[in-house]
N, C-alpha and C positions, 0 to 999 in steps of 0.2 A: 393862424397857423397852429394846427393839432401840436399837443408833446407828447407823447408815447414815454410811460415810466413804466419800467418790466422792475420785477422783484429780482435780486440774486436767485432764491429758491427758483422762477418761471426760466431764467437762463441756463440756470442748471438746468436743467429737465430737459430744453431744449436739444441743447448742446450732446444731455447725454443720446435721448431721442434721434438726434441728428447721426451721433455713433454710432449704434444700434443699427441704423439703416445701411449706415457705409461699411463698415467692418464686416472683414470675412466671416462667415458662420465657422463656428469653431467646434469641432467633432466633438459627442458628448462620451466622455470616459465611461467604457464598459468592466463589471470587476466579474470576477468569476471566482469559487472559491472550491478546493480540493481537499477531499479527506484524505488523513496520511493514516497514522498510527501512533504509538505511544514515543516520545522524544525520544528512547533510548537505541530507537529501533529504524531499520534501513529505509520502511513505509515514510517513515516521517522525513527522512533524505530525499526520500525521490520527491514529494511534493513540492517541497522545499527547491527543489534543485528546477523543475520544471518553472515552478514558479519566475526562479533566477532568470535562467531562461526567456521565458515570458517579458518579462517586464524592462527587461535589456534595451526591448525593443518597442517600448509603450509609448514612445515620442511618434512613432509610424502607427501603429494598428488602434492608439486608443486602452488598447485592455489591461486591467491591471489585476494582479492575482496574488491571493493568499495561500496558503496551507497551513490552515491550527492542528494543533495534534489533537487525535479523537481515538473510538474507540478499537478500531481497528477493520477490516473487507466488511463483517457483517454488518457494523454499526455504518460504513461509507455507503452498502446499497442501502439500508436504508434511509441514509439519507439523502440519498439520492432520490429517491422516490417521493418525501416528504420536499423536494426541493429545496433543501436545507443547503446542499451540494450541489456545483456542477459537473466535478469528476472526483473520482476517488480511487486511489491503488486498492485491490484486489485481489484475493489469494486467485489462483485458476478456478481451484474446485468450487469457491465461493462463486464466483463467477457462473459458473455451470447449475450451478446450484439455484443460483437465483434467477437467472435466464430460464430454465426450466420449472421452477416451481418445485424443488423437490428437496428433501430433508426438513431442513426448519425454514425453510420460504413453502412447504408444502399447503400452508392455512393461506398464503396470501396470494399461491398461485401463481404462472409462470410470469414473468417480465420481462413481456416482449419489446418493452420499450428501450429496455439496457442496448447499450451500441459498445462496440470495443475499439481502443483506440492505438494501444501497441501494447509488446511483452516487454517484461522487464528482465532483472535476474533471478537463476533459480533460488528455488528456499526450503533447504531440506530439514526436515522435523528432528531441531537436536533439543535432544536429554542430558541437561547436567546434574548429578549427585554428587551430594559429599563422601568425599575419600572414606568418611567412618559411617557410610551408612549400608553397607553391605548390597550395593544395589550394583551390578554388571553388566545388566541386560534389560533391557523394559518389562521383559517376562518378571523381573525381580519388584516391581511396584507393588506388588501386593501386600498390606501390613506396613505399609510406609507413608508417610505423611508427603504429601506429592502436590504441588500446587496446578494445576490443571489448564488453570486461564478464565483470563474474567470472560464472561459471559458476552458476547458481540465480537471477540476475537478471533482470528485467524489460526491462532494456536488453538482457542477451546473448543472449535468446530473440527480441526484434525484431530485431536484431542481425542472429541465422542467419537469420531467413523473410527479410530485403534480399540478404544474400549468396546466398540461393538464387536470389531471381529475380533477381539480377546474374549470374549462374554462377560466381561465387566460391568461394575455400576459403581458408583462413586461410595458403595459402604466398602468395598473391597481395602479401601485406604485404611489408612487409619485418623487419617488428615487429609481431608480434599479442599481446599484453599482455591480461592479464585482470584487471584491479587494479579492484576494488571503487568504491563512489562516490564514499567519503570520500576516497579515495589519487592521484584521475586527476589533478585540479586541479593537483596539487602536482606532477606529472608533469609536463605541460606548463609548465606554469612554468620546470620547472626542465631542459625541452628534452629531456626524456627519452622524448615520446612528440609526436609531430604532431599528432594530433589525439584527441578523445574524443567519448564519446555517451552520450549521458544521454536517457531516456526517465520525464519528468518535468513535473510541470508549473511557473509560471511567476508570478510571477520565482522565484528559485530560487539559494540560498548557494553552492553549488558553481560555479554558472556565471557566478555575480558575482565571484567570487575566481577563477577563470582568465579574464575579462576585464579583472580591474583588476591582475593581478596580471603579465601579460603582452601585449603589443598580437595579439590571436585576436578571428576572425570568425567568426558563427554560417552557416552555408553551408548551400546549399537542399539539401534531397528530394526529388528531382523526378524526372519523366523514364518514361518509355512501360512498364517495370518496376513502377514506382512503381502507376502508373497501372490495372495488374494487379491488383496488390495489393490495393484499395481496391474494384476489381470484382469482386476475388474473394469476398473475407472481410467479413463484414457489421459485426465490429467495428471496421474502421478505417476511418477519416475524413479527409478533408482537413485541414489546420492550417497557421494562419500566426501566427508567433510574431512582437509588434510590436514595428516599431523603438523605441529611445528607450529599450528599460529596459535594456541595458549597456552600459556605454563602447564606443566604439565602432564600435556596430552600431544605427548611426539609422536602417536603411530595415529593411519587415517582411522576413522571409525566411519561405518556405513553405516547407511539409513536411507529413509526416503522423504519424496517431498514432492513440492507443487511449483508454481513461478509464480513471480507477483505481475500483476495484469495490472494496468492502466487504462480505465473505462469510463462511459459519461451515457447519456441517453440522449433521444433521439428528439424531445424537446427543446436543447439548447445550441444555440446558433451556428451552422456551420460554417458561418466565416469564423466564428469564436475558436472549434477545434483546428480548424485550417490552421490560425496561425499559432497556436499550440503546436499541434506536430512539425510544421516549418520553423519555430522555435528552436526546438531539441534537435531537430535533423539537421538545420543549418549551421547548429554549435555542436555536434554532435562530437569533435577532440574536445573542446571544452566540458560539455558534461560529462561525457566520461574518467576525466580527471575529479568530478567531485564527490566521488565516494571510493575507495576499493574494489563494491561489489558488480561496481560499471564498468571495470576495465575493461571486460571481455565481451562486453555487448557487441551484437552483429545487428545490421538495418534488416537482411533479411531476416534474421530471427525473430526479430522484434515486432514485424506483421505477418505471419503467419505460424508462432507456433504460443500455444497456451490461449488461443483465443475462441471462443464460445459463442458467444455473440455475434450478429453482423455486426461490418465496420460500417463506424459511424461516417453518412456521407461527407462531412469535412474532411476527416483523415484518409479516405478514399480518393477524393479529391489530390490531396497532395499525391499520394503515392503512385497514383495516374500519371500527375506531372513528373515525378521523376523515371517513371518508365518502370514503376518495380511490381505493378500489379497489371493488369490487361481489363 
């Protein structure tokens, strides 16, 4: 009579082998990763918040999602493009911009592969100065030390299309500063720069900590330029940011502005966006509780105004199913 001696290591194997065959197959986790904007800023909430969102419900769909803070719409398409990203918030005009091929996407040509996937809240182009800097009006930047926005911003791309139709160029300063969102606050404060611009929506951390943190007025956009602008380009709109929410600055002040867009391309998976927008829509009292600048979000607003791009077939999908598109 044979004896059969197996090793521990040969039972293990087996054993695990034997597992292996009998166990459910278990879904492989999918991660996705969205551009926001700088931490201090509402870009870097919404990614954050969809994210929330998202992941709420990763024990069902598998997908798990980030949002780091970057450089802001410009630096999100392109990383969108370089695949670095799979969605990223988005100024309108950036949007339009880049879908088209035209301004500073004009060398890389239009990108037809961007898809859009809902609007967000508006975000009108506010100017804060310090009290001792004789500055009233954006017409008053001349001769002043002005930080402008760092370069891949949402701010420093409105930024150039005002100093175009001002006929400006950045010697007109006396200081043209590029310091990011989180950096400018602290700037002014600390007298190192006259004024700043933030294209962002509201209320908003950065411009609470340079109104409390030094006596600065939010000062108008305005003016026959202005005025242009808003006749021209069908993403900008009028805006008046209201008095009473910083020190301050008790009367509204006008200006103009864009929306922030939430977009992804036509490469990444559309069961991925599916349950993205079924995410946010099915929480949709919940997300709106997670910022200020959500409270007044509408669904239909949200797919059909500020957007540029087709919708991406995921998100088309959903909005099918709820009967809000044909």
């Amino acid at each position: 009579m044979k004896r059969h001696v197996f090793s521990a290591a040969a039972v293990s194997g087996m054993l695990l082998g034997a597992a292996a065959f009998s166990a459910p197959a278990v879904a492989q986790d999918r991660f996705i990763t969205i551009g926001t904007g700088g931490q201090t800023g509402v870009y870097y909430v919404v990614g954050q918040s969809v994210c929330r969102m998202v992941n709420r419900g990763s024990d069902e769909h598998n997908i798990r999602c980030n949002a780091p803070s970057t450089g802001g719409s410009v630096a999100n398409v392109n990383g969108m493009k370089s695949g670095e990203l799979d969605m990223g918030v988005v100024q309108s005009d950036v949007q339009y911009r880049a879908y088209h091929g035209e301004a500073n996407f004009e060398d890389d040509g239009a990108w037809e592969g961007m898809r859009a996937v809902f609007t967000m809240h508006g975000e009108p182009l506010t100017v804060v100065a310090r009290a001792d800097s004789g500055i009233e009006h954006i017409s008053d930047f001349p001769g002043h030390r002005v930080n402008i926005g760092n370069p891949g911003s949402g701010q420093r791309n409105t930024m150039n299309v005002v100093m175009d139709a001002m006929g400006w160029d950045t010697d007109v300063f006396s200081l043209a500063s590029e310091l990011d969102a989180a950096e400018q606050a602290a700037a002014l404060s600390d007298n190192n720069i006259d004024a700043m611009v933030y294209v962002v929506g509201h209320p908003n951390g950065s411009i609470q900590e340079a109104t409390t943190t030094v006596d600065a007025r939010l000062v108008p956009v305005t003016g026959p330029e202005i005025d242009g602008l808003i006749e021209e380009f069908p993403y900008y709109t009028r805006a008046v940011i209201p008095g009473g929410m910083y020190r301050g600055n008790d009367e509204d002040v006008e200006t103009f502005g864009v929306a922030a867009t939430f977009v992804t391309h036509e490469d990444v998976d559309a069961d991925i966006v599916y349950e993205t927008v079924k995410a946010v829509f099915e929480n949709f009292d919940r997300f709106t509780r997670l910022h200020p600048a959500f409270e007044n979000l509408d669904e239909a607003s949200m797919i059909s105004e500020g957007l540029t791009a087709p919708l991406h077939e995921g998100a088309e999908r959903y909005y099918r199913e709820r009967g809000w598109i044909e």
